[in-house]
ModelCIF file with pLDDT and N, C-alpha, C, O atoms, coordinates in Angstrom:
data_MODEL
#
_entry.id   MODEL 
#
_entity.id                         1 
_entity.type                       polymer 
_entity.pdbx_number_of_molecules   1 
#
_entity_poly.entity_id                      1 
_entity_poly.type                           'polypeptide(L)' 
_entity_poly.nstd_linkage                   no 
_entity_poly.nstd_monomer                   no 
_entity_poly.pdbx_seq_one_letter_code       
;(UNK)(UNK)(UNK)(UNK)(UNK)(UNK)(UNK)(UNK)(UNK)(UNK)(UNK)(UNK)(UNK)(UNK)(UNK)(UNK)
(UNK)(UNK)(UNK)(UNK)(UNK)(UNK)(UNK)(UNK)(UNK)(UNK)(UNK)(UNK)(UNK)(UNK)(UNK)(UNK)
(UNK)(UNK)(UNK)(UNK)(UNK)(UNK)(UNK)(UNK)(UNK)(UNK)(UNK)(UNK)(UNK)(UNK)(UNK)
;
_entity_poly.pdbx_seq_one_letter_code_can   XXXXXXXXXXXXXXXXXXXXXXXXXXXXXXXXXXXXXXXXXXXXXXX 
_entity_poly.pdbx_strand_id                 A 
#
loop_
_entity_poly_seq.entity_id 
_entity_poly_seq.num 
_entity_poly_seq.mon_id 
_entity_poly_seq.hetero 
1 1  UNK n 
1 2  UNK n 
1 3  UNK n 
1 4  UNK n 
1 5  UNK n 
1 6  UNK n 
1 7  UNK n 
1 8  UNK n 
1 9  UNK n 
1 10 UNK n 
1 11 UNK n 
1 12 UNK n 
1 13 UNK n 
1 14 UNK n 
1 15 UNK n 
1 16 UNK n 
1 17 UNK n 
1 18 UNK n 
1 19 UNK n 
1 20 UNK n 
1 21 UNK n 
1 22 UNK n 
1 23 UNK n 
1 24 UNK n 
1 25 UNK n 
1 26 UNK n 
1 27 UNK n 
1 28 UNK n 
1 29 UNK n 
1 30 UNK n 
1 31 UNK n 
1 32 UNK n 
1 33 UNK n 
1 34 UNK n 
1 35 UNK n 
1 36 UNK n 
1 37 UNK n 
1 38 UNK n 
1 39 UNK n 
1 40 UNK n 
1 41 UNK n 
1 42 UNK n 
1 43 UNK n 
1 44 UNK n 
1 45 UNK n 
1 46 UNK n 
1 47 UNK n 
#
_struct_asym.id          A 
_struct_asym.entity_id   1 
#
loop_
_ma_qa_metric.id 
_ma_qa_metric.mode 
_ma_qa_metric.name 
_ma_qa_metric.software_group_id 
_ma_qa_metric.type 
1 global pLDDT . pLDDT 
2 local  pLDDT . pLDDT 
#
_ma_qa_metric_global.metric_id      1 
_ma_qa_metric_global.metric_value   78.21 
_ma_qa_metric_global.model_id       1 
_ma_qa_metric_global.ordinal_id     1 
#
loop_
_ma_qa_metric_local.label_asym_id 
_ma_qa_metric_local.label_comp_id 
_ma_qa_metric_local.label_seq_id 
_ma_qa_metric_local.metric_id 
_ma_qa_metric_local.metric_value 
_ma_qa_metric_local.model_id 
_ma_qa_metric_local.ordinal_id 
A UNK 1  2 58.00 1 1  
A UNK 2  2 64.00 1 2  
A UNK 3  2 64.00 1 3  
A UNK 4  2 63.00 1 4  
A UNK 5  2 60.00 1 5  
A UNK 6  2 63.00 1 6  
A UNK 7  2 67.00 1 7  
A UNK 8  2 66.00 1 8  
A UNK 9  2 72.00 1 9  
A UNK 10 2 75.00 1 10 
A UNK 11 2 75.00 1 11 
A UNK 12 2 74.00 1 12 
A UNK 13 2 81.00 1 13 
A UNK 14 2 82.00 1 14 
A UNK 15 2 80.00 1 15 
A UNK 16 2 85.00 1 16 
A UNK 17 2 82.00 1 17 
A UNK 18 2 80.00 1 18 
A UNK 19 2 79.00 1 19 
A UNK 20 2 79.00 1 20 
A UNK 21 2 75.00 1 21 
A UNK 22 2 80.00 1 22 
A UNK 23 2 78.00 1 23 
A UNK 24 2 79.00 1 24 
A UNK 25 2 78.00 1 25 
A UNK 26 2 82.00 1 26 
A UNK 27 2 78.00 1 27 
A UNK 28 2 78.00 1 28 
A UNK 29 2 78.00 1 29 
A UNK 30 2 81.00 1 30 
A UNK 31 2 84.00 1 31 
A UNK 32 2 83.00 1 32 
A UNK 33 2 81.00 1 33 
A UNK 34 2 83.00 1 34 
A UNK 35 2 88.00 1 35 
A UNK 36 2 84.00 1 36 
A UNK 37 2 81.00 1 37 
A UNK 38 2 86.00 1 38 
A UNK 39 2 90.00 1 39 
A UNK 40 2 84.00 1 40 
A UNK 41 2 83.00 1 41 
A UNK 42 2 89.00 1 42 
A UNK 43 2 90.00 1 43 
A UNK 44 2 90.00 1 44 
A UNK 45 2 83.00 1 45 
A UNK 46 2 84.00 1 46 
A UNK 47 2 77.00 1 47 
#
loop_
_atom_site.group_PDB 
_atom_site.id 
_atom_site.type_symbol 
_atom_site.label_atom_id 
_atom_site.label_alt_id 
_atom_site.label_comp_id 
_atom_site.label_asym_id 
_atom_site.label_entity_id 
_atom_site.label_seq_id 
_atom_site.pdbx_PDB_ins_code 
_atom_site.Cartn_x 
_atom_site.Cartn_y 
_atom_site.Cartn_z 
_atom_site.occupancy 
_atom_site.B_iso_or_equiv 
_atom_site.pdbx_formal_charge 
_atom_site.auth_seq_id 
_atom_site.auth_comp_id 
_atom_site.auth_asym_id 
_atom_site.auth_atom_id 
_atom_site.pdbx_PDB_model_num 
ATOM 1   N N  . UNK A 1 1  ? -33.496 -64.718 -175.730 1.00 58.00 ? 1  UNK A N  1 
ATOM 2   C CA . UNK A 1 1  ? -34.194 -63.660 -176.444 1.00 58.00 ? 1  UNK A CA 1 
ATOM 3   C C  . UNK A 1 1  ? -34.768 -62.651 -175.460 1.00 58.00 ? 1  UNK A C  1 
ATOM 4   O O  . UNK A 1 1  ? -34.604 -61.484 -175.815 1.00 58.00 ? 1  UNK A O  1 
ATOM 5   N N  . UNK A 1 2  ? -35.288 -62.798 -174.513 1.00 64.00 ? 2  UNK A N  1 
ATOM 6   C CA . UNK A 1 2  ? -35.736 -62.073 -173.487 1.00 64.00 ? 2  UNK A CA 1 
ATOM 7   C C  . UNK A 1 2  ? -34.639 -61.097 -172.928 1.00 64.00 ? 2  UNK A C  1 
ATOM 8   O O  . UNK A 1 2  ? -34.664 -59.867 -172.887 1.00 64.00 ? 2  UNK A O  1 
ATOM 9   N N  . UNK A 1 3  ? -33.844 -61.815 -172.583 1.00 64.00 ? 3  UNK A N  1 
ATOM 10  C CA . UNK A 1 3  ? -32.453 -60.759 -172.128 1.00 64.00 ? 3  UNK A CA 1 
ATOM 11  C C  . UNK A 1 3  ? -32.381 -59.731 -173.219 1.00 64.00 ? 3  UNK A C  1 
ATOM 12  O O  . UNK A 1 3  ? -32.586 -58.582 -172.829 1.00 64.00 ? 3  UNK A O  1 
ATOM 13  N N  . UNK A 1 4  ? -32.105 -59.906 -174.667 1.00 63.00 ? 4  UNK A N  1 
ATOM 14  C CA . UNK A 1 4  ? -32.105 -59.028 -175.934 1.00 63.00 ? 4  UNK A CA 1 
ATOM 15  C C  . UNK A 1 4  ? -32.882 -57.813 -175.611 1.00 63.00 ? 4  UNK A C  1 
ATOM 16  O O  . UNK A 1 4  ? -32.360 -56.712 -175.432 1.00 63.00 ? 4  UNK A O  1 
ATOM 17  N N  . UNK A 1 5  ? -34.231 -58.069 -175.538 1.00 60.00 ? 5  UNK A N  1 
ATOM 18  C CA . UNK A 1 5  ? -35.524 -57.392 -175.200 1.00 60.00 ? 5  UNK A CA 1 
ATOM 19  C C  . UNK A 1 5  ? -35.379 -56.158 -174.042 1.00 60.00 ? 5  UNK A C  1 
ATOM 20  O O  . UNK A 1 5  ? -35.540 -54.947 -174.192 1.00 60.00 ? 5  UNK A O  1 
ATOM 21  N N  . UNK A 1 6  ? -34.970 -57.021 -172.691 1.00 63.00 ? 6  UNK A N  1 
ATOM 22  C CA . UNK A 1 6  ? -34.979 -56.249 -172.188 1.00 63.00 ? 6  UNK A CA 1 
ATOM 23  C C  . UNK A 1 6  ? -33.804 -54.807 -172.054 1.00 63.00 ? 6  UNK A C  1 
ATOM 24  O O  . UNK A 1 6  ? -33.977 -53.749 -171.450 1.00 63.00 ? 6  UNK A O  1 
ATOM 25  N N  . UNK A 1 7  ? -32.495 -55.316 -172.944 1.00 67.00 ? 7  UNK A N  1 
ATOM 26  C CA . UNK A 1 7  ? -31.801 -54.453 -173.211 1.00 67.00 ? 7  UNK A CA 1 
ATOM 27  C C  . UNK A 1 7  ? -31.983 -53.516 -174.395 1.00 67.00 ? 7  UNK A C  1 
ATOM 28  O O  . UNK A 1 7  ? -31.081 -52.691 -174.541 1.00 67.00 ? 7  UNK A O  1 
ATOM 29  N N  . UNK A 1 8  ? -33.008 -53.492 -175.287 1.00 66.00 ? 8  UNK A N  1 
ATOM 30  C CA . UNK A 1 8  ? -33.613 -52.415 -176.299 1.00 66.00 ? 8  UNK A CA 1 
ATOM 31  C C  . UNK A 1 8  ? -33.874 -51.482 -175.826 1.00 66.00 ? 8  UNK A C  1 
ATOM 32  O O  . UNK A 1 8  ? -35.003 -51.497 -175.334 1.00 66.00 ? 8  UNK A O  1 
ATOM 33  N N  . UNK A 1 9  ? -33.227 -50.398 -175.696 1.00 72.00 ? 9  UNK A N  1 
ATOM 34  C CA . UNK A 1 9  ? -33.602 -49.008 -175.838 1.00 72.00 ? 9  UNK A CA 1 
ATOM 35  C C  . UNK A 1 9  ? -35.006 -48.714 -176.562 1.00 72.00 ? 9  UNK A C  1 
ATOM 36  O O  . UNK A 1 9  ? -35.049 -49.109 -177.727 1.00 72.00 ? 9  UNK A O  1 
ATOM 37  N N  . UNK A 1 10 ? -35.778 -48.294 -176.232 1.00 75.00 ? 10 UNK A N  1 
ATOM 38  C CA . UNK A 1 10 ? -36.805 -47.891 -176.576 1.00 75.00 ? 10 UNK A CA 1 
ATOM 39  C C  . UNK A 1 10 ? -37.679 -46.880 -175.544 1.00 75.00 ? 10 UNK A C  1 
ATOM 40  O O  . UNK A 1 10 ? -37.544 -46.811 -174.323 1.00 75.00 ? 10 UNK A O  1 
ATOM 41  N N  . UNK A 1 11 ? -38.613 -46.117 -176.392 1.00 75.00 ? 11 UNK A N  1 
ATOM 42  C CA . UNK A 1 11 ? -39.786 -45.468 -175.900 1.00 75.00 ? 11 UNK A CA 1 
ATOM 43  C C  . UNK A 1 11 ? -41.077 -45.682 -176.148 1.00 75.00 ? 11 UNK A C  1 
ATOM 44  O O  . UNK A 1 11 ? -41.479 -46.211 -177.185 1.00 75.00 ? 11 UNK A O  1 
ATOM 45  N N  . UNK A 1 12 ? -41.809 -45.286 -175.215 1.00 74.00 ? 12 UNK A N  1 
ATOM 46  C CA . UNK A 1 12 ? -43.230 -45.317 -175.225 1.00 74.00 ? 12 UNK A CA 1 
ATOM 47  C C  . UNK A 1 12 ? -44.098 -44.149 -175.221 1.00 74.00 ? 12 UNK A C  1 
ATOM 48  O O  . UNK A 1 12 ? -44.278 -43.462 -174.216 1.00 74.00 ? 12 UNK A O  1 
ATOM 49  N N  . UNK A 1 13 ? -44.628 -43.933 -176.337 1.00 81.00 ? 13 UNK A N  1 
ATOM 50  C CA . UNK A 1 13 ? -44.916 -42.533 -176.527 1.00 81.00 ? 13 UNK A CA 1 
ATOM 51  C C  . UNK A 1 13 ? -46.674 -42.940 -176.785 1.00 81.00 ? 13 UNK A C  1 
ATOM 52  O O  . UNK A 1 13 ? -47.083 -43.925 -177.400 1.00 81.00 ? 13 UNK A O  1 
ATOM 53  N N  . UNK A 1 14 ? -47.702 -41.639 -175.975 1.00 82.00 ? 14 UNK A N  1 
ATOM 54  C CA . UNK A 1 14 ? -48.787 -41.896 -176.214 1.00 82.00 ? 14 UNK A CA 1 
ATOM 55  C C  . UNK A 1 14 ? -49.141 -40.560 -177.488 1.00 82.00 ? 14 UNK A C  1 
ATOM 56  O O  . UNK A 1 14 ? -48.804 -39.390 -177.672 1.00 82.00 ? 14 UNK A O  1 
ATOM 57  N N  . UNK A 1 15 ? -50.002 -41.572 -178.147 1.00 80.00 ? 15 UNK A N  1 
ATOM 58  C CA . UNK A 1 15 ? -50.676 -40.329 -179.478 1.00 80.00 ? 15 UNK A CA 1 
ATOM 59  C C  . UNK A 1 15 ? -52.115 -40.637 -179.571 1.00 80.00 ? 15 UNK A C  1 
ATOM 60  O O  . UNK A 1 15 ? -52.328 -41.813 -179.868 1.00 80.00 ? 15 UNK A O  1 
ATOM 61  N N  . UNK A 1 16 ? -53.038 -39.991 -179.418 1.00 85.00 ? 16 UNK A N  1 
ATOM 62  C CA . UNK A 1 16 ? -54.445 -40.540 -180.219 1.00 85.00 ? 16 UNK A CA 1 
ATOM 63  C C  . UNK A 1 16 ? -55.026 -41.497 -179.466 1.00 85.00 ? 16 UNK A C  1 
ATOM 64  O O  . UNK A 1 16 ? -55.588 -42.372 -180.125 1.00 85.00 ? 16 UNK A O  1 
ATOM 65  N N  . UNK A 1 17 ? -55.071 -41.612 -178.235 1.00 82.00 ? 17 UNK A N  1 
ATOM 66  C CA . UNK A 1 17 ? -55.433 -42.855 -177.323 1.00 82.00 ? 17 UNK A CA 1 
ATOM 67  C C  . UNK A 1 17 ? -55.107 -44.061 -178.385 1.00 82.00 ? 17 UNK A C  1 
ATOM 68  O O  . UNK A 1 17 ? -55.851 -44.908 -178.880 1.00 82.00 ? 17 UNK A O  1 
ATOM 69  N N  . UNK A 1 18 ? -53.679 -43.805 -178.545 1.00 80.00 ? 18 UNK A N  1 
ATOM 70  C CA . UNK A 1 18 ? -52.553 -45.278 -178.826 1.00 80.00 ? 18 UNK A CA 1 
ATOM 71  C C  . UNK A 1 18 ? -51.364 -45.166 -178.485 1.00 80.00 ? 18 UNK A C  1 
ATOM 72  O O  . UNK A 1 18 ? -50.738 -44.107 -178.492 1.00 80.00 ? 18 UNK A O  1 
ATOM 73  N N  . UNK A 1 19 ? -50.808 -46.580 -178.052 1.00 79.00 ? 19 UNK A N  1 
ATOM 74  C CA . UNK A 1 19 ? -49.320 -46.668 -177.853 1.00 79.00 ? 19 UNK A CA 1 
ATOM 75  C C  . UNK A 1 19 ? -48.557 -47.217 -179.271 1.00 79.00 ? 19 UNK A C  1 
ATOM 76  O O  . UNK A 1 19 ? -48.722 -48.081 -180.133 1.00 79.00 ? 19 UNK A O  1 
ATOM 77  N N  . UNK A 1 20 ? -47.529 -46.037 -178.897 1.00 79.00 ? 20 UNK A N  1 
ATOM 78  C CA . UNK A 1 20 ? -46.141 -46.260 -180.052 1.00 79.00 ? 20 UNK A CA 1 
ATOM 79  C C  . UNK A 1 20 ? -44.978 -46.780 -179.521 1.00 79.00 ? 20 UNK A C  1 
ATOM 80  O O  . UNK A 1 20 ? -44.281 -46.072 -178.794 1.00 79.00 ? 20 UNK A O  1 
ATOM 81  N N  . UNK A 1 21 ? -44.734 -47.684 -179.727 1.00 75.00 ? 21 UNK A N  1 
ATOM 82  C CA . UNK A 1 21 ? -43.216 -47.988 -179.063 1.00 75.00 ? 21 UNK A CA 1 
ATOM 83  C C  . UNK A 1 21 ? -42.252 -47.864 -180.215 1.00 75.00 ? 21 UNK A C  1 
ATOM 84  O O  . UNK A 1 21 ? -42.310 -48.450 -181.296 1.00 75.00 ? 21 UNK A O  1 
ATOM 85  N N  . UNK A 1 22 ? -41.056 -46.710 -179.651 1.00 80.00 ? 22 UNK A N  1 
ATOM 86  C CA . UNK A 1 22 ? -40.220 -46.018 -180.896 1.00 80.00 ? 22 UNK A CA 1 
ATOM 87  C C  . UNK A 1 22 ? -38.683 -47.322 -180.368 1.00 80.00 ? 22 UNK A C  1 
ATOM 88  O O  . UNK A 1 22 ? -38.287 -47.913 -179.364 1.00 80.00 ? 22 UNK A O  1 
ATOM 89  N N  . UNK A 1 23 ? -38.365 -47.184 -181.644 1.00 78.00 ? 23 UNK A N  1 
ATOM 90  C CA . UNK A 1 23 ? -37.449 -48.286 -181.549 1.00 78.00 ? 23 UNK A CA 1 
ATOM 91  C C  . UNK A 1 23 ? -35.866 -47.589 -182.796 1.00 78.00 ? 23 UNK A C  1 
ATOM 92  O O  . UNK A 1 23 ? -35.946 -47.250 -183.977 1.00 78.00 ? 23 UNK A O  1 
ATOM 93  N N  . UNK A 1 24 ? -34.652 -47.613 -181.895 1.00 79.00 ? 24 UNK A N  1 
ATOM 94  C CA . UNK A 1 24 ? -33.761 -46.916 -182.819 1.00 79.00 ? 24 UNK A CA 1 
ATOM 95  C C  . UNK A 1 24 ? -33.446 -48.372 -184.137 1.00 79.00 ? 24 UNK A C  1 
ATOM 96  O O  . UNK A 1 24 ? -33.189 -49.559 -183.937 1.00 79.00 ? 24 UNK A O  1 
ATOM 97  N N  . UNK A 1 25 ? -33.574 -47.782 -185.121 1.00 78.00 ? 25 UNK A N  1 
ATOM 98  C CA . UNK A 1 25 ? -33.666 -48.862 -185.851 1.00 78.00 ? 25 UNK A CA 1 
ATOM 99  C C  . UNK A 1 25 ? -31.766 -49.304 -186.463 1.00 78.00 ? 25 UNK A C  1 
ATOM 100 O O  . UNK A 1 25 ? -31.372 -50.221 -187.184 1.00 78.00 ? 25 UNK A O  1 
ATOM 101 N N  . UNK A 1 26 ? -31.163 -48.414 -185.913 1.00 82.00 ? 26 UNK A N  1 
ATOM 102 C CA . UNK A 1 26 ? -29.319 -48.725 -185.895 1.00 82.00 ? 26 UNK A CA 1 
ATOM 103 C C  . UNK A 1 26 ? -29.179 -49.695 -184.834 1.00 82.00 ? 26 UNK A C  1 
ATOM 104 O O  . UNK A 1 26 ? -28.019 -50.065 -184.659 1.00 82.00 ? 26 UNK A O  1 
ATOM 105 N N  . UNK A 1 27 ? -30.234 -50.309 -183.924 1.00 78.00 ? 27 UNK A N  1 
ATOM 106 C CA . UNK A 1 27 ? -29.868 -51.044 -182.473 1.00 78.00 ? 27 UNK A CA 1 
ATOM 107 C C  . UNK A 1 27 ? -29.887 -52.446 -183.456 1.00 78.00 ? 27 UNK A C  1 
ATOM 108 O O  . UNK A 1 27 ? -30.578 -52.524 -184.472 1.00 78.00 ? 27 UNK A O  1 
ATOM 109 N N  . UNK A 1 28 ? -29.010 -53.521 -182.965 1.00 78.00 ? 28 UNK A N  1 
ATOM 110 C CA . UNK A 1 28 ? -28.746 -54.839 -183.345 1.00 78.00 ? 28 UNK A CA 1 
ATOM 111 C C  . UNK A 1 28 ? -29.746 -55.697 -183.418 1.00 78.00 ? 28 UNK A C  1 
ATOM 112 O O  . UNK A 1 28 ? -29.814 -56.527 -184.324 1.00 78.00 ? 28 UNK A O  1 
ATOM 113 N N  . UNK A 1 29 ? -30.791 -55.571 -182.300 1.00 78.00 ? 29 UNK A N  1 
ATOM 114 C CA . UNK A 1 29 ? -31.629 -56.550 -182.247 1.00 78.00 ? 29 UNK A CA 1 
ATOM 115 C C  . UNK A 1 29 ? -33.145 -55.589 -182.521 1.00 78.00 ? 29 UNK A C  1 
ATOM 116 O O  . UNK A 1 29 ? -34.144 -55.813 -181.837 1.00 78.00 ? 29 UNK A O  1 
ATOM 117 N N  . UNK A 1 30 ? -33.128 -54.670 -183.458 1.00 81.00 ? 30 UNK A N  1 
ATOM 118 C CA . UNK A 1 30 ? -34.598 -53.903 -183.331 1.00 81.00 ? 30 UNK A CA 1 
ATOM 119 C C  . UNK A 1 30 ? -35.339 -54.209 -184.798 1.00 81.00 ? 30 UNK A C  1 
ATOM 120 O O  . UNK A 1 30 ? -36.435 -53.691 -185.015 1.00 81.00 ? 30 UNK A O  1 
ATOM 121 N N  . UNK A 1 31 ? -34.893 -54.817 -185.507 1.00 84.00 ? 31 UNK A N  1 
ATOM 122 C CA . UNK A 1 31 ? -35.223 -55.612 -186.781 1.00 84.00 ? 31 UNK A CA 1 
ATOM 123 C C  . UNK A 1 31 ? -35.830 -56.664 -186.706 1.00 84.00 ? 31 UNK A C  1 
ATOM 124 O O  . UNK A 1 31 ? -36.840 -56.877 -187.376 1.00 84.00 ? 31 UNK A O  1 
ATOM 125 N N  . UNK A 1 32 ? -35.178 -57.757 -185.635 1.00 83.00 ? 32 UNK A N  1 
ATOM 126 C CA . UNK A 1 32 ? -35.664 -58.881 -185.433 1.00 83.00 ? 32 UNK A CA 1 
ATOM 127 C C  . UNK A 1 32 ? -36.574 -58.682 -184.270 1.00 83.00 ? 32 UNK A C  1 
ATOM 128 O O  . UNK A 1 32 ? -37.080 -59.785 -184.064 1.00 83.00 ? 32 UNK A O  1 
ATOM 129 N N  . UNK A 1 33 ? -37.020 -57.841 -183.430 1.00 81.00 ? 33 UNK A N  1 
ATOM 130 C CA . UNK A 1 33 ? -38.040 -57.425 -182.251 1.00 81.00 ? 33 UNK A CA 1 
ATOM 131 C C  . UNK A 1 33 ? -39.049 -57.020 -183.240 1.00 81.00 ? 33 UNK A C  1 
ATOM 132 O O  . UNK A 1 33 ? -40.126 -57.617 -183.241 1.00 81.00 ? 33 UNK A O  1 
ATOM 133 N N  . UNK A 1 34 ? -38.827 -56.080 -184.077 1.00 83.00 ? 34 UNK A N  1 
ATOM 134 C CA . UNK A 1 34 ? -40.120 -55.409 -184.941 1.00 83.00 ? 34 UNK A CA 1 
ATOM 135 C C  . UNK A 1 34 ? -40.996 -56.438 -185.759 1.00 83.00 ? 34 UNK A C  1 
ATOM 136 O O  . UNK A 1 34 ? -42.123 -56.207 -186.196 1.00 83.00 ? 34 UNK A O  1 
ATOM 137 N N  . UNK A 1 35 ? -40.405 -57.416 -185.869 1.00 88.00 ? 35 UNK A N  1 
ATOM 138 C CA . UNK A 1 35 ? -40.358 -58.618 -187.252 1.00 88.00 ? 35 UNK A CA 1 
ATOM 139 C C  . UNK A 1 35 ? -41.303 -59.080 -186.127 1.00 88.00 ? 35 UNK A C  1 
ATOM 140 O O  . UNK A 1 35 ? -42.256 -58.300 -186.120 1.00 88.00 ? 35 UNK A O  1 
ATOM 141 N N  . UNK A 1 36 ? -41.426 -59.913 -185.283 1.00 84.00 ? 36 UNK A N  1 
ATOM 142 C CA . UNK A 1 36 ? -41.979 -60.376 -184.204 1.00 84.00 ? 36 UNK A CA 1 
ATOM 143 C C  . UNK A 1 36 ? -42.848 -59.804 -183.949 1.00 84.00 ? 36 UNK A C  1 
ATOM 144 O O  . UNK A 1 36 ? -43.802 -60.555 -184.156 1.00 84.00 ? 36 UNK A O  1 
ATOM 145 N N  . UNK A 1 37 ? -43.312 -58.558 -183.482 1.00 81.00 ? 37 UNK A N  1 
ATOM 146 C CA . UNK A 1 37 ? -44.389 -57.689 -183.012 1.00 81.00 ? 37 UNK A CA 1 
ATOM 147 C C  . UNK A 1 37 ? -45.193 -57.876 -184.159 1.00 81.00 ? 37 UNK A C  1 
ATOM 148 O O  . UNK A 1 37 ? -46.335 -58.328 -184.073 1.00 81.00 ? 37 UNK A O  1 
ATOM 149 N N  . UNK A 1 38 ? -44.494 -57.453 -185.567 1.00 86.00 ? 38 UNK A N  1 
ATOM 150 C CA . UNK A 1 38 ? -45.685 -57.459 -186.293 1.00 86.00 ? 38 UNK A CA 1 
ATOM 151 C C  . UNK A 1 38 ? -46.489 -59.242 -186.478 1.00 86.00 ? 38 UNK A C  1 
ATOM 152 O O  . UNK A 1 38 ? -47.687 -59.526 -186.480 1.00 86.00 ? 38 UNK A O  1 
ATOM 153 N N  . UNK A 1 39 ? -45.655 -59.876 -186.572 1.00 90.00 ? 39 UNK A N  1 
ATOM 154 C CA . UNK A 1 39 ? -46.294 -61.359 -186.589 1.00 90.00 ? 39 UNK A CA 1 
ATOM 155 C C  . UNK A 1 39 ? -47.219 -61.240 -185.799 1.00 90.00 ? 39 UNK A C  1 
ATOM 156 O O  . UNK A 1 39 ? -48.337 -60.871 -186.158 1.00 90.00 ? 39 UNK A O  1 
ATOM 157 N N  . UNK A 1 40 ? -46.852 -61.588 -184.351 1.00 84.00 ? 40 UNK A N  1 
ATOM 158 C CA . UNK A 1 40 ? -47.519 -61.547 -183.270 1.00 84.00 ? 40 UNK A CA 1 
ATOM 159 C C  . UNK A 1 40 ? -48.768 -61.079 -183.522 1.00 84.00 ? 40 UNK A C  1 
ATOM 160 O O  . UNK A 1 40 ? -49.744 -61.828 -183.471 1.00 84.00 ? 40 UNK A O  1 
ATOM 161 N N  . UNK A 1 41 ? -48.881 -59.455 -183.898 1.00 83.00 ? 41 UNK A N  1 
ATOM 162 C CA . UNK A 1 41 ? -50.099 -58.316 -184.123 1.00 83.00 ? 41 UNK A CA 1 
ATOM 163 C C  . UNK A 1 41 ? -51.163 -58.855 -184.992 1.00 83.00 ? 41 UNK A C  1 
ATOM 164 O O  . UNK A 1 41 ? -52.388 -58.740 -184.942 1.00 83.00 ? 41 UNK A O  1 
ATOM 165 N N  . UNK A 1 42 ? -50.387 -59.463 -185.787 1.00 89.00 ? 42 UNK A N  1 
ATOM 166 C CA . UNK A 1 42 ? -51.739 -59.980 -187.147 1.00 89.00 ? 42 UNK A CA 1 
ATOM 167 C C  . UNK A 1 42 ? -51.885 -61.248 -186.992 1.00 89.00 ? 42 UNK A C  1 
ATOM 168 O O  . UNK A 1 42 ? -51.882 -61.728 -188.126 1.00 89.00 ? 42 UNK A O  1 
ATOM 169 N N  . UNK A 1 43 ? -52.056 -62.351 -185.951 1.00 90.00 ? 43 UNK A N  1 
ATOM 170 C CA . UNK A 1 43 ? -52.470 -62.721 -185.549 1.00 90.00 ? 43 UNK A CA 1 
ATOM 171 C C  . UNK A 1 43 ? -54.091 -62.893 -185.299 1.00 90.00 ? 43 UNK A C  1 
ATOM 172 O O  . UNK A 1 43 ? -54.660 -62.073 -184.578 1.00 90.00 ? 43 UNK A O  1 
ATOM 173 N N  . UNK A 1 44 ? -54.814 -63.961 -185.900 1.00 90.00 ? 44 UNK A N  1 
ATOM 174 C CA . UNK A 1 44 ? -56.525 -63.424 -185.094 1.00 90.00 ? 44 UNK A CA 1 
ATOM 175 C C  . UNK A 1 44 ? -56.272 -63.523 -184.129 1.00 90.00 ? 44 UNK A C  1 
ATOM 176 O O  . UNK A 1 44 ? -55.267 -63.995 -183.596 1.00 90.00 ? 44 UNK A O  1 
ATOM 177 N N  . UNK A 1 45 ? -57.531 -62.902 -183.580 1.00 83.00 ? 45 UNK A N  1 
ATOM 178 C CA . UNK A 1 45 ? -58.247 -62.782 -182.371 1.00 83.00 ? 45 UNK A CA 1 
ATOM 179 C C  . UNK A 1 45 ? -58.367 -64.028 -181.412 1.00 83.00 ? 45 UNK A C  1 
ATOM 180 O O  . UNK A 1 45 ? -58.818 -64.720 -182.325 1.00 83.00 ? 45 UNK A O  1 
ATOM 181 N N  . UNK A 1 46 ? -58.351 -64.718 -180.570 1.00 84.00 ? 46 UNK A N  1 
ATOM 182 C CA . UNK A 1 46 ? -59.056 -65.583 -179.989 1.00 84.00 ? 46 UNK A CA 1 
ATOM 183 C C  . UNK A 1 46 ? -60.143 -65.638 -179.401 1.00 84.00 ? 46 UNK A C  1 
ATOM 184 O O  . UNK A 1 46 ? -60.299 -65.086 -178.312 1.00 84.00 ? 46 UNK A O  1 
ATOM 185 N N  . UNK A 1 47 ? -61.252 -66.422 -180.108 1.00 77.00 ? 47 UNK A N  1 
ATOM 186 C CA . UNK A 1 47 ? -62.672 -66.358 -179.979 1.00 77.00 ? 47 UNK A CA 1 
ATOM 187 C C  . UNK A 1 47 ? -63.207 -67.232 -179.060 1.00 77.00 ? 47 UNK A C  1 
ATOM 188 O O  . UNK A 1 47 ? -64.423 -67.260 -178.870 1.00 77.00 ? 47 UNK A O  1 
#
């Protein structure tokens, strides 16, 4: 999975003191990367 990753085309674009990472959503593996991030994201906190 890591290899996948690191072959995603993507950008990093700053807006609003936030990062966007733009992702072409025709790429093979940018469905199952996005799916992940968001899990990951909503995640709590560790307290």
């Amino acid at each position: 999975m890591r290899f996948r990753l690191y072959q995603l085309p993507a950008r990093l674009a700053d807006h609003a003191r936030r990062r966007f990472l733009r992702i072409e959503r025709t790429r093979p593996w940018a469905k199952a990367f996005t799916t992940c991030w968001h899990r990951l994201a909503s995640l709590p906190a560790i307290t």
